[in-house]
SERO-4910 file (N, C-alpha, C, O; in steps of 0.05 Angstrom, whole numbers):
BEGIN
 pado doro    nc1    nc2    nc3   cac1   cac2   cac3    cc1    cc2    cc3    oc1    oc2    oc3
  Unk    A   -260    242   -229   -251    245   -257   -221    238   -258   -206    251   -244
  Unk    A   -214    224   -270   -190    215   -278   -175    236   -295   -185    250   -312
  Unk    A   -138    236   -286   -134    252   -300   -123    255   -332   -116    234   -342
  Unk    A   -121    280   -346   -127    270   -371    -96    270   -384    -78    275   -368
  Unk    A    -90    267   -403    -60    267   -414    -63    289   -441    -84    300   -443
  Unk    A    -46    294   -456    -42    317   -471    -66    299   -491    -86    313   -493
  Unk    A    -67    284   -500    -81    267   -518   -115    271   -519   -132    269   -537
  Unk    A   -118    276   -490   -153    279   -478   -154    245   -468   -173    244   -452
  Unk    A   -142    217   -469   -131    205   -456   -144    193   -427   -158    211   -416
  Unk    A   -142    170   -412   -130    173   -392    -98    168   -381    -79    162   -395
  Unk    A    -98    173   -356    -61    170   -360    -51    142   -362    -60    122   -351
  Unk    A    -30    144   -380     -9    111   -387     -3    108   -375      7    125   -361
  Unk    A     -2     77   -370     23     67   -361     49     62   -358     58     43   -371
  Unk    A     70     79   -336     89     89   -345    108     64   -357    102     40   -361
  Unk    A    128     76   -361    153     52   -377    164     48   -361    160     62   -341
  Unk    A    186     25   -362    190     19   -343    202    -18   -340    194    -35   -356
  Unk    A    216    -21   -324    216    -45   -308    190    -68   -312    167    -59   -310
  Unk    A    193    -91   -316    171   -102   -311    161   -113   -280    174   -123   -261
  Unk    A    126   -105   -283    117   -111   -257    121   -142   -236    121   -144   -211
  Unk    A    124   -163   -256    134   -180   -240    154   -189   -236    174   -184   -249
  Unk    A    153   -206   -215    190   -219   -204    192   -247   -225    179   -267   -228
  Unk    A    216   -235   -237    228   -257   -257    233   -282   -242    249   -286   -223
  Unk    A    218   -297   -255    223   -332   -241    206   -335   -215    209   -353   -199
  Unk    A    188   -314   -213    172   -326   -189    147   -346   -185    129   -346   -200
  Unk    A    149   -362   -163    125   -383   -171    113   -383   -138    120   -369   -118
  Unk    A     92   -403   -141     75   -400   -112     63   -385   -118     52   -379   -139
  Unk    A     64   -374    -90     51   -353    -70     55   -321    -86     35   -311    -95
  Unk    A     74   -310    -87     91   -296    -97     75   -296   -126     56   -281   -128
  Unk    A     80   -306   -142     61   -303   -167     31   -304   -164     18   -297   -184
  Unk    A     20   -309   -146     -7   -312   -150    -14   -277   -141    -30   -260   -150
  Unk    A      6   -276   -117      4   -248   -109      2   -228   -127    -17   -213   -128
  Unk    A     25   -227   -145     29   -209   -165     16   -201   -189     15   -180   -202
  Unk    A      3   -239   -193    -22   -232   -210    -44   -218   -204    -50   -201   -220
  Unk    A    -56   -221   -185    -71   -216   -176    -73   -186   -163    -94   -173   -158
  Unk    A    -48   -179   -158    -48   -143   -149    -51   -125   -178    -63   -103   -177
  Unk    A    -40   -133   -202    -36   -124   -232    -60   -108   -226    -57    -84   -220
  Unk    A    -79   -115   -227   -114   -106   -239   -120    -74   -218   -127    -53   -229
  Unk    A   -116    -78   -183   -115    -60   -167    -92    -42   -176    -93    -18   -173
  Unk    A    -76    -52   -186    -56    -26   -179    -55    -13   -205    -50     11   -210
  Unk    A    -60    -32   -221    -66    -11   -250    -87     11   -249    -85     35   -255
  Unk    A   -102      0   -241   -128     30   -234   -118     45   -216   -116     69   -223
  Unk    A   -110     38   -188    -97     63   -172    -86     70   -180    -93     93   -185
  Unk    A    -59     64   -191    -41     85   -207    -46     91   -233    -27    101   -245
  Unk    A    -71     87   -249    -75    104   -277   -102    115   -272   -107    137   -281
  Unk    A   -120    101   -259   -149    116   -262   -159    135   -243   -171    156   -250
  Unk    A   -156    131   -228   -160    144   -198   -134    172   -196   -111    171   -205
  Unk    A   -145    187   -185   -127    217   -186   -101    214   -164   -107    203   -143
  Unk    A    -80    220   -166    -50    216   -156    -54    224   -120    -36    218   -105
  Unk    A    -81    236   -109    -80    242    -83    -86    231    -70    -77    228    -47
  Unk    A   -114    216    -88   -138    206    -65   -125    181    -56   -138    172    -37
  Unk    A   -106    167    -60    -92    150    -42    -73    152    -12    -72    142     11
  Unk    A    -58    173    -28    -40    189      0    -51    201     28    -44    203     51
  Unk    A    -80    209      3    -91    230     32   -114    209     45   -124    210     67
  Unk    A   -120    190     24   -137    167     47   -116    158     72   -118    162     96
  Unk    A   -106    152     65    -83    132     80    -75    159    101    -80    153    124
  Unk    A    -68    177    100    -66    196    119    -81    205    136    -74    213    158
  Unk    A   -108    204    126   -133    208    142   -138    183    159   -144    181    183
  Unk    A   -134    167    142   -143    141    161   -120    144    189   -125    145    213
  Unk    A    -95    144    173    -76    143    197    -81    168    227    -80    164    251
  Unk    A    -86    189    214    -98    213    238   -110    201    255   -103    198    278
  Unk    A   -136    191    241   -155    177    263   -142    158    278   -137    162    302
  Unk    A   -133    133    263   -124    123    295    -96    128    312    -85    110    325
  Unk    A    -88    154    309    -75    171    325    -98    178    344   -100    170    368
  Unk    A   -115    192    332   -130    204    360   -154    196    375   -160    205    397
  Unk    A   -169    174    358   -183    160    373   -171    132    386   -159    114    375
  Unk    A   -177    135    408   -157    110    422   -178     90    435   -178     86    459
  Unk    A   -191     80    420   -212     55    426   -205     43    397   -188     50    381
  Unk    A   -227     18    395   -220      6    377   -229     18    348   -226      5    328
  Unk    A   -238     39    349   -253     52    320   -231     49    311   -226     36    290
  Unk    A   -203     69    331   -182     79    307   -163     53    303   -144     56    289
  Unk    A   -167     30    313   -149      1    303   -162      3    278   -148      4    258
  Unk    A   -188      4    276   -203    -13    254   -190     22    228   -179     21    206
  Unk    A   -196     36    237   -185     57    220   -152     53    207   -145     62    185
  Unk    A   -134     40    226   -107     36    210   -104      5    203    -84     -2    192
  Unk    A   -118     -6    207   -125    -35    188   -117    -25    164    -94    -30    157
  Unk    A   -130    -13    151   -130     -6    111    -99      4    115    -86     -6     96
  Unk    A    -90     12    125    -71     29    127    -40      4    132    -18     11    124
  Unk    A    -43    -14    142    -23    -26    153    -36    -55    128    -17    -69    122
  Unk    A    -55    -63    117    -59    -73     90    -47    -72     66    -38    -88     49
  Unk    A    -49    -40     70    -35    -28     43    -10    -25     39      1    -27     17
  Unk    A     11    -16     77     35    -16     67     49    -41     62     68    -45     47
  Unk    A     30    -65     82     41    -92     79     48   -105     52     66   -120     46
  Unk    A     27    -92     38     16   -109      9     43    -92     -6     61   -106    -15
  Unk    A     43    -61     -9     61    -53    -24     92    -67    -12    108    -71    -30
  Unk    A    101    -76     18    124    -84     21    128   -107      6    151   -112     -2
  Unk    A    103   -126      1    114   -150      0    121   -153    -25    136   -171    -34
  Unk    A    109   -130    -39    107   -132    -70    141   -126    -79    154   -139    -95
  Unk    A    147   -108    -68    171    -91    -69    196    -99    -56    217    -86    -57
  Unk    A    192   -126    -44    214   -141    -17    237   -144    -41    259   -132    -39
  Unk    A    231   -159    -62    256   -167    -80    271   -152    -85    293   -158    -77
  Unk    A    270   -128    -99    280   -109   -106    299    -90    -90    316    -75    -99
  Unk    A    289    -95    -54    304    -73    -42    328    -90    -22    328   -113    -15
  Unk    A    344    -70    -17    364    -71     -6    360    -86     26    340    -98     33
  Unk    A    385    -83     41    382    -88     68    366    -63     81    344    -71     90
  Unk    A    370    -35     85    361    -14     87    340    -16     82    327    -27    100
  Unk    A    329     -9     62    296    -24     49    282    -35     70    266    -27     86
  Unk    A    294    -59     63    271    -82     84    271    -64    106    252    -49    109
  Unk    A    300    -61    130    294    -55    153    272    -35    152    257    -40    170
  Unk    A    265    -15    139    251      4    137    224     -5    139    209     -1    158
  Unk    A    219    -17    120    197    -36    117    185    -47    143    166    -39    156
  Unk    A    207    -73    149    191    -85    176    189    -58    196    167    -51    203
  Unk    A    206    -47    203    201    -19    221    169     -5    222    155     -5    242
  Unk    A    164      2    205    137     10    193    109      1    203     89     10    214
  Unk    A    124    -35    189    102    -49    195     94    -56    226     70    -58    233
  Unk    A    118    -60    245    113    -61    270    110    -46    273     95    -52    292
  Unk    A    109    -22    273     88     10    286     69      8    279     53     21    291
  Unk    A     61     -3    264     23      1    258     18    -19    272      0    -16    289
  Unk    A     33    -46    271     20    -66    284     16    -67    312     -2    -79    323
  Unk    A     36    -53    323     27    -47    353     17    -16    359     15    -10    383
  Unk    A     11     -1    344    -13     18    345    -48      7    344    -69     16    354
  Unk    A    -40    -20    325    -79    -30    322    -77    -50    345    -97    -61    355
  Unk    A    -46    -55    353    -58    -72    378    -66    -53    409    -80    -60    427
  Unk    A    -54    -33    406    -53    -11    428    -87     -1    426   -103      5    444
  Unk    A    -88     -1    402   -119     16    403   -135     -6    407   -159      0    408
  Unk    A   -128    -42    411   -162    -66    419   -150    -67    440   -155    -91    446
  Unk    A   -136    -58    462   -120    -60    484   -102    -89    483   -108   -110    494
  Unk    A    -84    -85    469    -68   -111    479    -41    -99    496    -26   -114    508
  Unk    A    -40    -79    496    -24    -68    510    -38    -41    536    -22    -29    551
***
């Protein structure tokens, strides 16, 4: 059940910034088109948790199973933060990014640790 707004509603879309990068072409725009449709439903239709706590669950598991289940378990997980970095690269700082790539190489050598590449 989606949640509801004072109206009976579902929730708006907040205000705000526009979602795409001004002047972008390529790659980059096709991306951004194309994320609009997913991220509008995750962030208005779908309830504010069931994202956080997927992504957390998933991540548990391949903490503790150490075969390839739990790679395939932080796949979605290292998808999602990729997709949200790339979306978000323009906007952030030096700090930012480093944070970012940081991130991303821990998952990436967690799903390689769990098919044994290490």
């Amino acid at each position: 059940m989606a949640p509801q707004n004072k109206r009976g509603g579902k929730r708006p879309i907040p205000q705000g910034e526009q979602f795409f990068t001004p002047g972008a072409t390529g790659l980059r725009a096709a991306v951004e088109r194309r994320s609009a449709v997913p991220m509008t439903f995750l962030f208005t239709q779908v309830p504010r948790w069931v994202a956080p706590v997927l992504l957390v669950i998933l991540l548990l598991v391949g903490f503790a199973v150490a075969n390839p289940l739990g790679g395939v378990a932080v796949l979605p997980v290292l998808a999602f933060i990729g997709w949200l970095a790339y979306l978000s690269w323009p906007s952030l700082g030096v700090g930012g990014k480093l944070l970012r790539v940081a991130m991303l190489t821990f998952l990436v050598l967690l799903v390689a640790t769990r098919f044994g590449a290490f």
